[in-house]
Rosetta silent file (secondary structure, phi, psi, omega in degrees, C-alpha in Angstrom):
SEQUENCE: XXXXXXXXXXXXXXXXXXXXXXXXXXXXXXXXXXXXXXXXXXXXXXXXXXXXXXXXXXXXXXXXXXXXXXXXXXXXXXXXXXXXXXXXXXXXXXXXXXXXXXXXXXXXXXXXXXXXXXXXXXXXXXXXXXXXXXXXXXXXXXXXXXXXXXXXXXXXXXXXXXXXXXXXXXXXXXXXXXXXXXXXXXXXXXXXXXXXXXXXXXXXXXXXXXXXXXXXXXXXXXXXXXXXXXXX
SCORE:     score description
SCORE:     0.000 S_00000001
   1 L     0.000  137.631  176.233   -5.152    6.664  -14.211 S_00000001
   2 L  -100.208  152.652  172.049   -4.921    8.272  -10.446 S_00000001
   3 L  -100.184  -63.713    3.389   -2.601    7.303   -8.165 S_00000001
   4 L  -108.290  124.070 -177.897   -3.350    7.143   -4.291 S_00000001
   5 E  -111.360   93.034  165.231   -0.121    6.770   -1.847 S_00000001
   6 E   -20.919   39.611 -161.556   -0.832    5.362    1.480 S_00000001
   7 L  -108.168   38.124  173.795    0.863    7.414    4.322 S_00000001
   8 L  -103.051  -12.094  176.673   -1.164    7.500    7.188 S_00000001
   9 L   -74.541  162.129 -166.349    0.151    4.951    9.644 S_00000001
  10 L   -69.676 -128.021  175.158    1.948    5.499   12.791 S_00000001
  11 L   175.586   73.298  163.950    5.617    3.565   11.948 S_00000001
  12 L   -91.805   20.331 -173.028    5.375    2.013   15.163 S_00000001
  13 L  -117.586  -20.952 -168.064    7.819   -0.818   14.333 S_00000001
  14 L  -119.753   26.402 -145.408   10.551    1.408   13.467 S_00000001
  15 H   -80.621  -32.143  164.398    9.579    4.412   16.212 S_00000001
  16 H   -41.911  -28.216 -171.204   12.959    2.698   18.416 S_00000001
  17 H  -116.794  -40.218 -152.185   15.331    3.465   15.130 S_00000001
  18 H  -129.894   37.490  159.187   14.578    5.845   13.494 S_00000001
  19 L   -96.725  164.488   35.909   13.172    9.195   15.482 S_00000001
  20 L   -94.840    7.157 -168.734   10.858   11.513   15.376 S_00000001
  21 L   -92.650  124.672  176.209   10.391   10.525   11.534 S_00000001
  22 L   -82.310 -161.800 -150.422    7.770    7.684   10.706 S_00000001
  23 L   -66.825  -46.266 -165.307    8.026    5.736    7.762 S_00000001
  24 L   -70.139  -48.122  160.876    7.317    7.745    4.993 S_00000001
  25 L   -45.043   -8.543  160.100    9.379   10.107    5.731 S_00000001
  26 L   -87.042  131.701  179.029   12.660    8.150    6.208 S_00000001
  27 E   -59.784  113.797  161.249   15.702    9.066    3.666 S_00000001
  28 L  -118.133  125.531 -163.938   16.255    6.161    1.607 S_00000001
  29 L    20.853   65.560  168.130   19.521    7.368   -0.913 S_00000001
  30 L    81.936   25.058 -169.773   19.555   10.889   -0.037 S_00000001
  31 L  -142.435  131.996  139.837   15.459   11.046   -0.608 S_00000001
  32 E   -53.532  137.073 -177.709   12.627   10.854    1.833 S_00000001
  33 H   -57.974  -25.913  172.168   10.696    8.129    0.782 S_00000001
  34 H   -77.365   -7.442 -171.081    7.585    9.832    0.159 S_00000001
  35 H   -96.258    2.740  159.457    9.013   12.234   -2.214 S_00000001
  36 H   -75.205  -33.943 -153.379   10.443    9.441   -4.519 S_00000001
  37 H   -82.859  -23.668  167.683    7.294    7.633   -4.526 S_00000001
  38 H   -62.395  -44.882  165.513    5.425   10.908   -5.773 S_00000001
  39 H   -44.163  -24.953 -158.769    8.006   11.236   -8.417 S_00000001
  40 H   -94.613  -31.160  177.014    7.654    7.759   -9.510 S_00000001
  41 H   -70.725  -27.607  179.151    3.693    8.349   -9.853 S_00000001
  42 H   -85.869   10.034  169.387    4.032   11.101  -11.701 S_00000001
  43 H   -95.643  -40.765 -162.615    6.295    9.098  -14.245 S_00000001
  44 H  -103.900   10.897 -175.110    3.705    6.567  -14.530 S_00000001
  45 L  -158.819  141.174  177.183    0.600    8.663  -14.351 S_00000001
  46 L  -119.455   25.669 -154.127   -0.739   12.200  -15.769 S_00000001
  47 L  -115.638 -165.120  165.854   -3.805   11.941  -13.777 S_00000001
  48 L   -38.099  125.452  156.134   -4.354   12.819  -10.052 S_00000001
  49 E   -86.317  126.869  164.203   -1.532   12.395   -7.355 S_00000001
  50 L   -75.164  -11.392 -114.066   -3.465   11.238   -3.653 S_00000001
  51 L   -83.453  138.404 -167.867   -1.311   11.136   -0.806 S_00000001
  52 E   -93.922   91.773  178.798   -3.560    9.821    2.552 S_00000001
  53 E  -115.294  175.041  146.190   -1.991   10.895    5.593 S_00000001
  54 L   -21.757  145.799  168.314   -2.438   11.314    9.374 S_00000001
  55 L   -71.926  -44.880 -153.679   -3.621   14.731   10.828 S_00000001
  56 L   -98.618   28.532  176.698   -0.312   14.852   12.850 S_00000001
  57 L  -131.258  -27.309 -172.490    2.014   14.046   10.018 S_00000001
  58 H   -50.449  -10.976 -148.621    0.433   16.222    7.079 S_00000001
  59 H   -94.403  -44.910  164.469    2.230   19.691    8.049 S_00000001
  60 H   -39.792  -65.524  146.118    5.607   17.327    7.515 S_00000001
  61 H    -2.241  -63.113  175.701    4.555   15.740    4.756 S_00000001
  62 H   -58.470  -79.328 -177.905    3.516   19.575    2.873 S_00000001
  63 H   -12.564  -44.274 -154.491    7.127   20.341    3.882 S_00000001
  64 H  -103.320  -49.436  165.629    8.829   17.645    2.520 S_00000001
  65 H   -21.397  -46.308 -150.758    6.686   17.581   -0.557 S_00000001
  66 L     9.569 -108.467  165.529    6.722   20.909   -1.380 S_00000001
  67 L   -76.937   51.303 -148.154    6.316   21.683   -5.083 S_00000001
  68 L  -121.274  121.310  162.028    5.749   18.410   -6.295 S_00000001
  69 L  -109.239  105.762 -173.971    1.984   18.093   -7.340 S_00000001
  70 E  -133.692 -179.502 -174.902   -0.163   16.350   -5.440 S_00000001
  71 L  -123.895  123.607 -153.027   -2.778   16.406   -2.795 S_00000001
  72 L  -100.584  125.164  176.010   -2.660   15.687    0.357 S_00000001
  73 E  -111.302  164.386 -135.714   -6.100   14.424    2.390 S_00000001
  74 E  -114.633   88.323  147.234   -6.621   13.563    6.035 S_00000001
  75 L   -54.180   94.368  157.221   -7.662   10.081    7.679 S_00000001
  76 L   -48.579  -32.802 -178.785   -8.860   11.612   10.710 S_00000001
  77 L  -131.229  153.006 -168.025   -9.352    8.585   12.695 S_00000001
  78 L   -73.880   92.460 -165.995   -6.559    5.590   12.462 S_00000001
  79 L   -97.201   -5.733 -168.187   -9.035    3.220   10.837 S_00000001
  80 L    88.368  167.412 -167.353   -6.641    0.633    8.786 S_00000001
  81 H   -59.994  -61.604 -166.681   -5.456    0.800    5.512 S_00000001
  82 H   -41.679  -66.701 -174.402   -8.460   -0.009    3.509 S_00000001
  83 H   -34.023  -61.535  177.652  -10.308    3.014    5.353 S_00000001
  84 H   -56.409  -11.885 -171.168   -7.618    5.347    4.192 S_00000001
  85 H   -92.533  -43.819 -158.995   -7.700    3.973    0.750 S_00000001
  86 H   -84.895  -31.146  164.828  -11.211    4.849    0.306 S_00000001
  87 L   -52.487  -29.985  175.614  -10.543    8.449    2.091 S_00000001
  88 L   -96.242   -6.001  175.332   -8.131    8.854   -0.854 S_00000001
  89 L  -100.881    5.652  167.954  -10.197    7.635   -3.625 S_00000001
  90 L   -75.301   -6.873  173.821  -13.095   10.406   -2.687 S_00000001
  91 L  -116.971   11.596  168.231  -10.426   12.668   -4.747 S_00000001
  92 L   -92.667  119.642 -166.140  -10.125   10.124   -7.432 S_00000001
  93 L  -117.689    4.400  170.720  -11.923   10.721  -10.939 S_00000001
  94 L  -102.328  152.559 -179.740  -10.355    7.669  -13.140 S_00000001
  95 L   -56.377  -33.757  171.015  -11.659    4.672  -13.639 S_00000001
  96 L   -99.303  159.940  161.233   -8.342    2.950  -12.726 S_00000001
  97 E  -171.066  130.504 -171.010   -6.577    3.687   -9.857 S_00000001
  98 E  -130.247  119.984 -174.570   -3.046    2.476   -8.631 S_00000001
  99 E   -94.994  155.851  170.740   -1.830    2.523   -5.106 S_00000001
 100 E  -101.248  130.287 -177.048    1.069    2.929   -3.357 S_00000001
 101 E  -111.205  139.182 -179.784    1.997    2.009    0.272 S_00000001
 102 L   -74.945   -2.906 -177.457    4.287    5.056    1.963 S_00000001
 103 L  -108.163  -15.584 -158.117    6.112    2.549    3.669 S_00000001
 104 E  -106.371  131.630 -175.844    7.083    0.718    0.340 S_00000001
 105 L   -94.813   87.599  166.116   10.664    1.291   -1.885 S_00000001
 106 L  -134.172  155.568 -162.664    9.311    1.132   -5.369 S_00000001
 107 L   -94.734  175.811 -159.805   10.920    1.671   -8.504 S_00000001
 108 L   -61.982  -37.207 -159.789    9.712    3.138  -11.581 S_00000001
 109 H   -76.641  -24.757 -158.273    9.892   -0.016  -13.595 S_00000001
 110 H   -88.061   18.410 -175.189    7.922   -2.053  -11.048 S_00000001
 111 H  -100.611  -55.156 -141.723    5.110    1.063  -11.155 S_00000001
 112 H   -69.397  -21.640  177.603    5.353    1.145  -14.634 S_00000001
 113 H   -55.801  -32.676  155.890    4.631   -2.922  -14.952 S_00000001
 114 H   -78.492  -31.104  179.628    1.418   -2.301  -12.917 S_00000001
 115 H   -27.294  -56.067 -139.781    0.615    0.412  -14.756 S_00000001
 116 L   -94.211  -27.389 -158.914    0.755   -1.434  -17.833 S_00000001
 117 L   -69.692  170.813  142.269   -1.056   -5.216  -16.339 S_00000001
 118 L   -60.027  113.134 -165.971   -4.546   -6.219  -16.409 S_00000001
 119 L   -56.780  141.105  -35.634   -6.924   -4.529  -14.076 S_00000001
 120 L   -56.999 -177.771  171.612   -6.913   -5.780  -11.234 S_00000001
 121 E  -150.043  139.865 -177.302   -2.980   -6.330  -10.849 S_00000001
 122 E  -111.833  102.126 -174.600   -1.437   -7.296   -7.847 S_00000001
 123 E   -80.150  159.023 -179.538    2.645   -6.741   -7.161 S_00000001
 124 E  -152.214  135.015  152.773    4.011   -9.886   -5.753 S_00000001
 125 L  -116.208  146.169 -169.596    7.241  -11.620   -4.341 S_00000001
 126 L   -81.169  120.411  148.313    7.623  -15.327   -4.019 S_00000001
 127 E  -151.321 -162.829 -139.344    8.975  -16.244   -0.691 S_00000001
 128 L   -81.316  146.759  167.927    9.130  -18.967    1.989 S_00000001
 129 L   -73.526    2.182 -176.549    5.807  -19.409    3.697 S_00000001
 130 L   -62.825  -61.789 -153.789    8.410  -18.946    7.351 S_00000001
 131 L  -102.646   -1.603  165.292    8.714  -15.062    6.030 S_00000001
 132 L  -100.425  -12.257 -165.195    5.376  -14.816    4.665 S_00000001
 133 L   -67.485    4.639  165.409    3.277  -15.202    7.607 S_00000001
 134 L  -125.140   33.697 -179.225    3.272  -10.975    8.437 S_00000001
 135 L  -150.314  160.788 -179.756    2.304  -10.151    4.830 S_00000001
 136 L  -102.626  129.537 -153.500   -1.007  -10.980    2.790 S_00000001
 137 E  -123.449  131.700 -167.505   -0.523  -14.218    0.508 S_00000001
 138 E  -102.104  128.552 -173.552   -1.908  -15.723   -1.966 S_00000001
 139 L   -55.229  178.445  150.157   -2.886  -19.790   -1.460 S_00000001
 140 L   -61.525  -13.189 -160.586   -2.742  -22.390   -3.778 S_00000001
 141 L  -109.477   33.930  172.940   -6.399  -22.378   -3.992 S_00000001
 142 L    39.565   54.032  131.716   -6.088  -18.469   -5.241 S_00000001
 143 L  -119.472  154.312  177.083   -7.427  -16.603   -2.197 S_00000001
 144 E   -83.573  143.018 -175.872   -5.559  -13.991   -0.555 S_00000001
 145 E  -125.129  115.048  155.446   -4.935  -14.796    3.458 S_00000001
 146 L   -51.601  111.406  140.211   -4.385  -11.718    5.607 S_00000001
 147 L    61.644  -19.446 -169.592   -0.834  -12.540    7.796 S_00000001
 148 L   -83.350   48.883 -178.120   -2.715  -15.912    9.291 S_00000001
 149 L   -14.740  134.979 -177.469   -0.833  -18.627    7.985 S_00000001
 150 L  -130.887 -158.874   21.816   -3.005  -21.633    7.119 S_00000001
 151 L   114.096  -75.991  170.130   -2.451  -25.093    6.324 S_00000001
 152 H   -85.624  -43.753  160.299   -2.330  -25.302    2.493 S_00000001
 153 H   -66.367  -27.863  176.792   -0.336  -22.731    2.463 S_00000001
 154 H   -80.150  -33.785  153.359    2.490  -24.008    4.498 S_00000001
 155 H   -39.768  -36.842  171.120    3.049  -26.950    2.248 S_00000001
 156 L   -80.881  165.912  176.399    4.427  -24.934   -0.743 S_00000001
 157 L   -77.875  -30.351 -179.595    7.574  -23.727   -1.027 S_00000001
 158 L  -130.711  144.243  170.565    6.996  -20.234   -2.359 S_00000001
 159 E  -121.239  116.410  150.111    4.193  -18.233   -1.898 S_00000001
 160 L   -29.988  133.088  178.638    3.070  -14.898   -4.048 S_00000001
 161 E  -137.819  153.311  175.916    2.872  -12.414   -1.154 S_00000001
 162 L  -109.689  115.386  146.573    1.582   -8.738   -2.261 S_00000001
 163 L   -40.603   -7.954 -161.727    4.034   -6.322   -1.366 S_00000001
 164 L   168.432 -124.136 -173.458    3.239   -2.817   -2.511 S_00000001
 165 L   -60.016  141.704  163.444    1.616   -1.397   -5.862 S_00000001
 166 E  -144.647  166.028 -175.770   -1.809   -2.156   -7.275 S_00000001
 167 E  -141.372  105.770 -160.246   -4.332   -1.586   -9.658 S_00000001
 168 E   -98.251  154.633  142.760   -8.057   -1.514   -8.731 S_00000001
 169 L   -80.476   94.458 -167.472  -11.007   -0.586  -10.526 S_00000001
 170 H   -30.030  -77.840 -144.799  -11.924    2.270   -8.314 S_00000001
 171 H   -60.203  -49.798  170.063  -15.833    2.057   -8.046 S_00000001
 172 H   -51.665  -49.063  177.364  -15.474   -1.757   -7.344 S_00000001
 173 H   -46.788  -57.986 -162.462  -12.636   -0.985   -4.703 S_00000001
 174 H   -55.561  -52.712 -175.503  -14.833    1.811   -3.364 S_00000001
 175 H   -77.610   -6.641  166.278  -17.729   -0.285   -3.111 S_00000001
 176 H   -80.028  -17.982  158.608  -15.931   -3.488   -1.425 S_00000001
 177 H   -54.447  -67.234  162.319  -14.578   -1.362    1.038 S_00000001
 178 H   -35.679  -47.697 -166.335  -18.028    0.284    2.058 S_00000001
 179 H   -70.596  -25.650 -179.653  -19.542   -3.295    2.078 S_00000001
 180 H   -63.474  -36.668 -152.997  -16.543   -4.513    4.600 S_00000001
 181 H   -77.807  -51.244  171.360  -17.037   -1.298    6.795 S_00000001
 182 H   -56.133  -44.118 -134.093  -21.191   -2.381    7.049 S_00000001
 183 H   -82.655  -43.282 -179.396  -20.866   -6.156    7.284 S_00000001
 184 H   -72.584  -12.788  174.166  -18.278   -5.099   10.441 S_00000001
 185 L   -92.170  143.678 -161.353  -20.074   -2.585   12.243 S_00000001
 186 L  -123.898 -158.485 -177.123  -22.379   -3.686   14.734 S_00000001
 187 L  -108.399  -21.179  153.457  -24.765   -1.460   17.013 S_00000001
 188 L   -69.928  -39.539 -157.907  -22.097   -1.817   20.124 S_00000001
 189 L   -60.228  171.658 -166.520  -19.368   -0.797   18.380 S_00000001
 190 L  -150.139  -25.095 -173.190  -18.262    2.887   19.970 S_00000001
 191 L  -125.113  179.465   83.271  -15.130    2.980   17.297 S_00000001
 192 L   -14.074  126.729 -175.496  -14.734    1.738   13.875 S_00000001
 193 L   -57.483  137.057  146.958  -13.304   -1.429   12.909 S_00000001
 194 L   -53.330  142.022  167.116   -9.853   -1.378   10.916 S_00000001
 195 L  -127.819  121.830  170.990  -10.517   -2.357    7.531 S_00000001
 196 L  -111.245  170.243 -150.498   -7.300   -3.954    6.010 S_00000001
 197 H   -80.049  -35.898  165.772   -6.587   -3.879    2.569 S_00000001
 198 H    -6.346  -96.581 -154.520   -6.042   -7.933    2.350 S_00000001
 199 H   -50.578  -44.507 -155.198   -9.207   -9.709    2.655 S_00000001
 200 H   -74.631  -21.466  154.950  -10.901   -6.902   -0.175 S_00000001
 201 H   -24.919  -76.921 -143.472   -8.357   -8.593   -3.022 S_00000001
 202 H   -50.333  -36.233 -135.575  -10.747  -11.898   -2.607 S_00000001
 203 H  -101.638  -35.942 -167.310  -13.795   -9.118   -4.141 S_00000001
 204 L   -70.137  -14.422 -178.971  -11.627   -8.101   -7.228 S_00000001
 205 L    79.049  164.552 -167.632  -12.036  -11.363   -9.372 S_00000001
 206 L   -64.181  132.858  167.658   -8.834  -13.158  -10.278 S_00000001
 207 L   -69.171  169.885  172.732   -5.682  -10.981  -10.237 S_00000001
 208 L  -112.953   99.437 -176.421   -2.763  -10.295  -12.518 S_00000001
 209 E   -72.290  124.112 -167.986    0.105  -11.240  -10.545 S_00000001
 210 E  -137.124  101.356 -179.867    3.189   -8.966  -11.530 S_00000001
 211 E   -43.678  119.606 -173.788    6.490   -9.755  -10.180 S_00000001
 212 L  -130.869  179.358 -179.872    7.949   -6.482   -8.456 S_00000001
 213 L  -106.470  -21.710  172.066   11.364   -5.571   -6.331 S_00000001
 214 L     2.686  151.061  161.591    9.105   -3.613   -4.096 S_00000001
 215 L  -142.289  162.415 -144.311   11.118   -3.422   -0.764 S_00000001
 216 E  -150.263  115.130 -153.904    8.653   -2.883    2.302 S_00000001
 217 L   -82.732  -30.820  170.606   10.991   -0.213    5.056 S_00000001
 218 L   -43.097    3.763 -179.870    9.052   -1.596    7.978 S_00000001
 219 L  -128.480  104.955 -175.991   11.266   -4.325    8.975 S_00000001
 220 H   -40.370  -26.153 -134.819   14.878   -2.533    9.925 S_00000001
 221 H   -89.400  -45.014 -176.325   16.759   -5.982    8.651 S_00000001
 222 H   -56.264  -63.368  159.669   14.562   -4.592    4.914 S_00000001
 223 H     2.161  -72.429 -158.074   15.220   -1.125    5.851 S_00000001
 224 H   -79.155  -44.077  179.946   18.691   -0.459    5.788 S_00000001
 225 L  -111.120   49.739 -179.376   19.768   -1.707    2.198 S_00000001
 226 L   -82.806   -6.920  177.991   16.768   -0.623    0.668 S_00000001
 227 L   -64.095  -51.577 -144.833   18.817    2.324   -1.196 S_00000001
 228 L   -76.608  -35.105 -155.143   21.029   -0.617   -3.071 S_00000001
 229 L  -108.553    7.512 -158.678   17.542   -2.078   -4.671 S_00000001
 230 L  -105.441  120.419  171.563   16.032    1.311   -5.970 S_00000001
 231 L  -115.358  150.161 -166.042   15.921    1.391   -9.905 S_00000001
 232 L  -128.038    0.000    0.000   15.185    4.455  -11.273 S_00000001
Protein backbone atom coordinates (compact mmCIF):
# COMPACT_ATOMS: atom_id res chain seq x y z
CA UNK A 1 0.00 0.00 0.00
CA UNK A 2 1.14 3.80 -1.04
CA UNK A 3 0.53 6.51 0.92
CA UNK A 4 -0.29 10.07 -0.57
CA UNK A 5 -0.11 13.19 2.04
CA UNK A 6 -2.05 16.16 1.06
CA UNK A 7 0.01 19.44 1.46
CA UNK A 8 -0.78 21.74 -1.07
CA UNK A 9 -3.19 24.29 0.35
CA UNK A 10 -2.58 27.80 1.20
CA UNK A 11 -3.38 27.74 5.36
CA UNK A 12 -5.32 30.71 4.88
CA UNK A 13 -7.30 30.32 8.14
CA UNK A 14 -4.36 30.27 10.26
CA UNK A 15 -2.07 32.87 7.92
CA UNK A 16 -3.10 35.71 11.09
CA UNK A 17 -1.35 33.14 13.80
CA UNK A 18 0.93 31.52 12.78
CA UNK A 19 3.53 33.31 10.10
CA UNK A 20 5.17 32.79 7.31
CA UNK A 21 4.57 28.89 7.97
CA UNK A 22 1.27 27.30 6.49
CA UNK A 23 -0.17 24.39 7.90
CA UNK A 24 1.91 21.66 7.27
CA UNK A 25 4.62 23.00 8.38
CA UNK A 26 3.53 24.13 11.89
CA UNK A 27 5.51 22.45 15.03
CA UNK A 28 3.12 20.42 16.80
CA UNK A 29 5.43 18.82 20.06
CA UNK A 30 8.71 19.89 18.91
CA UNK A 31 7.87 18.37 15.16
CA UNK A 32 6.65 20.05 12.04
CA UNK A 33 3.67 18.40 11.22
CA UNK A 34 4.57 17.16 7.97
CA UNK A 35 7.53 15.34 9.14
CA UNK A 36 5.51 13.28 11.75
CA UNK A 37 2.96 12.42 9.31
CA UNK A 38 5.77 10.96 6.91
CA UNK A 39 7.08 9.03 9.80
CA UNK A 40 3.79 7.68 10.68
CA UNK A 41 3.37 6.44 6.88
CA UNK A 42 6.32 4.89 6.82
CA UNK A 43 5.30 2.84 10.04
CA UNK A 44 2.24 1.80 8.39
CA UNK A 45 3.42 1.36 4.85
CA UNK A 46 6.64 -0.13 2.91
CA UNK A 47 5.35 1.05 -0.31
CA UNK A 48 5.60 4.59 -1.86
CA UNK A 49 5.59 7.85 0.32
CA UNK A 50 3.53 10.91 -1.96
CA UNK A 51 3.64 14.17 -0.52
CA UNK A 52 1.39 16.81 -2.97
CA UNK A 53 2.45 20.20 -2.46
CA UNK A 54 2.27 23.78 -3.80
CA UNK A 55 5.06 25.11 -6.17
CA UNK A 56 5.79 27.87 -3.54
CA UNK A 57 5.96 25.63 -0.53
CA UNK A 58 8.00 22.53 -1.99
CA UNK A 59 11.67 24.11 -1.49
CA UNK A 60 10.34 24.26 2.44
CA UNK A 61 8.89 21.24 2.49
CA UNK A 62 12.52 19.39 0.85
CA UNK A 63 14.07 21.28 3.80
CA UNK A 64 12.09 20.21 6.44
CA UNK A 65 11.85 16.71 5.11
CA UNK A 66 15.15 16.12 4.39
CA UNK A 67 16.24 12.48 4.58
CA UNK A 68 13.11 10.97 5.22
CA UNK A 69 11.96 9.04 2.01
CA UNK A 70 9.50 10.27 0.08
CA UNK A 71 8.55 12.21 -2.94
CA UNK A 72 7.51 15.25 -3.31
CA UNK A 73 5.16 16.32 -6.61
CA UNK A 74 3.75 19.68 -7.63
CA UNK A 75 -0.05 20.82 -7.98
CA UNK A 76 0.73 23.56 -10.18
CA UNK A 77 -2.54 25.19 -10.22
CA UNK A 78 -4.65 25.45 -6.71
CA UNK A 79 -7.37 23.15 -8.02
CA UNK A 80 -8.98 21.58 -4.62
CA UNK A 81 -8.11 18.70 -2.86
CA UNK A 82 -9.42 15.99 -5.01
CA UNK A 83 -7.22 17.51 -7.98
CA UNK A 84 -4.15 17.17 -5.87
CA UNK A 85 -5.07 13.73 -4.83
CA UNK A 86 -5.08 12.52 -8.26
CA UNK A 87 -1.68 14.62 -9.03
CA UNK A 88 -0.31 12.36 -6.25
CA UNK A 89 -1.67 9.11 -7.25
CA UNK A 90 0.12 9.49 -10.94
CA UNK A 91 3.23 8.27 -8.64
CA UNK A 92 1.20 5.59 -7.07
CA UNK A 93 1.74 1.79 -8.17
CA UNK A 94 -0.51 -0.15 -5.38
CA UNK A 95 -3.66 -1.12 -5.66
CA UNK A 96 -4.57 0.46 -2.26
CA UNK A 97 -3.75 3.70 -1.43
CA UNK A 98 -4.15 5.66 1.95
CA UNK A 99 -4.22 9.37 2.32
CA UNK A 100 -3.30 11.78 4.55
CA UNK A 101 -4.38 15.47 4.90
CA UNK A 102 -1.08 17.84 5.83
CA UNK A 103 -3.22 19.78 7.88
CA UNK A 104 -4.31 16.67 10.01
CA UNK A 105 -2.56 15.41 13.67
CA UNK A 106 -2.64 11.70 13.20
CA UNK A 107 -1.32 9.08 15.22
CA UNK A 108 0.14 5.89 14.34
CA UNK A 109 -2.58 3.79 15.82
CA UNK A 110 -5.36 5.67 14.00
CA UNK A 111 -3.09 5.08 10.52
CA UNK A 112 -2.52 1.77 11.47
CA UNK A 113 -6.56 1.05 12.00
CA UNK A 114 -7.05 2.29 8.38
CA UNK A 115 -4.43 0.48 7.26
CA UNK A 116 -5.79 -2.58 8.57
CA UNK A 117 -10.06 -1.79 7.61
CA UNK A 118 -11.92 -2.75 4.64
CA UNK A 119 -11.20 -0.96 1.45
CA UNK A 120 -12.74 1.73 1.20
CA UNK A 121 -12.30 3.01 4.95
CA UNK A 122 -13.19 6.23 6.03
CA UNK A 123 -11.69 7.90 9.54
CA UNK A 124 -14.52 9.41 11.40
CA UNK A 125 -15.52 11.44 14.61
CA UNK A 126 -19.01 11.63 15.94
CA UNK A 127 -19.95 15.12 16.75
CA UNK A 128 -22.85 17.60 17.08
CA UNK A 129 -24.34 18.43 13.73
CA UNK A 130 -23.67 22.62 15.26
CA UNK A 131 -19.71 21.64 14.74
CA UNK A 132 -20.17 19.54 11.84
CA UNK A 133 -21.44 21.87 9.35
CA UNK A 134 -17.49 22.92 7.99
CA UNK A 135 -16.51 19.24 7.62
CA UNK A 136 -17.91 16.42 5.19
CA UNK A 137 -20.61 14.14 7.03
CA UNK A 138 -22.11 11.32 6.69
CA UNK A 139 -26.32 11.33 6.80
CA UNK A 140 -28.49 8.97 8.16
CA UNK A 141 -29.40 7.89 4.78
CA UNK A 142 -25.42 6.98 4.24
CA UNK A 143 -24.35 9.72 1.82
CA UNK A 144 -21.57 11.92 2.48
CA UNK A 145 -22.67 15.91 2.44
CA UNK A 146 -19.84 18.30 1.63
CA UNK A 147 -19.98 21.22 4.72
CA UNK A 148 -23.88 22.02 3.58
CA UNK A 149 -25.83 21.05 6.38
CA UNK A 150 -29.17 19.51 5.38
CA UNK A 151 -32.24 18.67 7.03
CA UNK A 152 -31.94 14.97 8.02
CA UNK A 153 -28.96 15.57 9.17
CA UNK A 154 -29.70 18.14 11.74
CA UNK A 155 -32.10 15.92 13.57
CA UNK A 156 -29.45 13.47 14.94
CA UNK A 157 -27.44 14.02 17.60
CA UNK A 158 -24.08 12.80 16.37
CA UNK A 159 -22.94 12.69 13.09
CA UNK A 160 -19.78 10.54 11.56
CA UNK A 161 -17.80 13.44 10.06
CA UNK A 162 -14.48 12.28 8.06
CA UNK A 163 -11.64 13.87 9.49
CA UNK A 164 -8.35 12.78 8.01
CA UNK A 165 -6.99 9.23 6.81
CA UNK A 166 -8.43 7.00 4.12
CA UNK A 167 -8.25 4.12 2.10
CA UNK A 168 -9.26 4.13 -1.60
CA UNK A 169 -8.91 1.74 -4.24
CA UNK A 170 -6.68 3.84 -6.37
CA UNK A 171 -7.93 3.15 -10.02
CA UNK A 172 -11.58 3.69 -8.77
CA UNK A 173 -10.43 6.97 -6.89
CA UNK A 174 -8.48 7.91 -10.02
CA UNK A 175 -11.27 7.34 -12.20
CA UNK A 176 -14.08 9.22 -9.98
CA UNK A 177 -11.99 12.05 -9.83
CA UNK A 178 -11.43 12.31 -13.74
CA UNK A 179 -15.26 11.76 -14.16
CA UNK A 180 -15.96 14.85 -11.55
CA UNK A 181 -13.27 17.05 -13.38
CA UNK A 182 -15.42 16.24 -17.02
CA UNK A 183 -18.98 16.32 -15.71
CA UNK A 184 -17.68 20.06 -14.26
CA UNK A 185 -15.96 21.53 -17.03
CA UNK A 186 -17.91 23.33 -19.41
CA UNK A 187 -16.68 25.10 -22.75
CA UNK A 188 -16.71 28.73 -20.82
CA UNK A 189 -14.81 27.75 -18.18
CA UNK A 190 -11.19 29.77 -18.51
CA UNK A 191 -9.96 27.94 -15.04
CA UNK A 192 -10.63 24.64 -13.59
CA UNK A 193 -13.18 23.86 -11.16
CA UNK A 194 -12.00 22.75 -7.52
CA UNK A 195 -12.69 19.26 -7.14
CA UNK A 196 -13.20 18.46 -3.36
CA UNK A 197 -12.53 15.30 -1.98
CA UNK A 198 -16.24 14.97 -0.28
CA UNK A 199 -18.80 14.41 -2.81
CA UNK A 200 -16.20 11.43 -4.58
CA UNK A 201 -16.82 9.18 -1.12
CA UNK A 202 -20.65 8.81 -2.52
CA UNK A 203 -18.59 6.76 -5.82
CA UNK A 204 -16.68 4.35 -3.42
CA UNK A 205 -19.65 1.98 -2.43
CA UNK A 206 -20.43 1.76 1.26
CA UNK A 207 -17.53 2.68 3.60
CA UNK A 208 -15.84 1.21 6.62
CA UNK A 209 -16.24 3.75 9.15
CA UNK A 210 -13.15 3.67 11.61
CA UNK A 211 -13.21 5.72 14.63
CA UNK A 212 -9.91 7.93 14.71
CA UNK A 213 -8.41 10.86 17.20
CA UNK A 214 -7.40 12.60 14.06
CA UNK A 215 -7.10 16.32 15.18
CA UNK A 216 -7.60 18.74 12.07
CA UNK A 217 -4.77 22.12 12.92
CA UNK A 218 -6.95 24.41 10.87
CA UNK A 219 -9.12 25.74 13.49
CA UNK A 220 -6.58 27.63 16.17
CA UNK A 221 -9.24 26.64 19.16
CA UNK A 222 -8.02 22.58 17.52
CA UNK A 223 -4.65 23.85 16.96
CA UNK A 224 -3.10 24.66 20.04
CA UNK A 225 -3.58 21.36 22.16
CA UNK A 226 -3.13 19.23 19.38
CA UNK A 227 0.45 18.08 20.87
CA UNK A 228 -1.57 16.62 24.16
CA UNK A 229 -3.67 14.15 21.65
CA UNK A 230 -0.66 12.73 19.57
CA UNK A 231 -0.13 8.90 20.28
CA UNK A 232 2.78 7.57 19.03
Amino acid sequence: MDVVILAAGRGSRLEDITPPYFKPLIIVDGEPLIRRLVRTALRISSGRIVVVAAPENALPLCQVLGDLPAEIVLQRQPNGPGAALLTGLQLVTSPEVQVLLGDNVVSVRDAEKIAQAVVPAVGVVLMHPAEAERYTYLTPSGRWVEKIPCDEAKAEQRLPCWVGPLKLRTDEIKAAIERRIRSTRTETDTVEREVPIGPLLNEQGPATLVPVSSVDIGVPAAWLPAGKLIEE
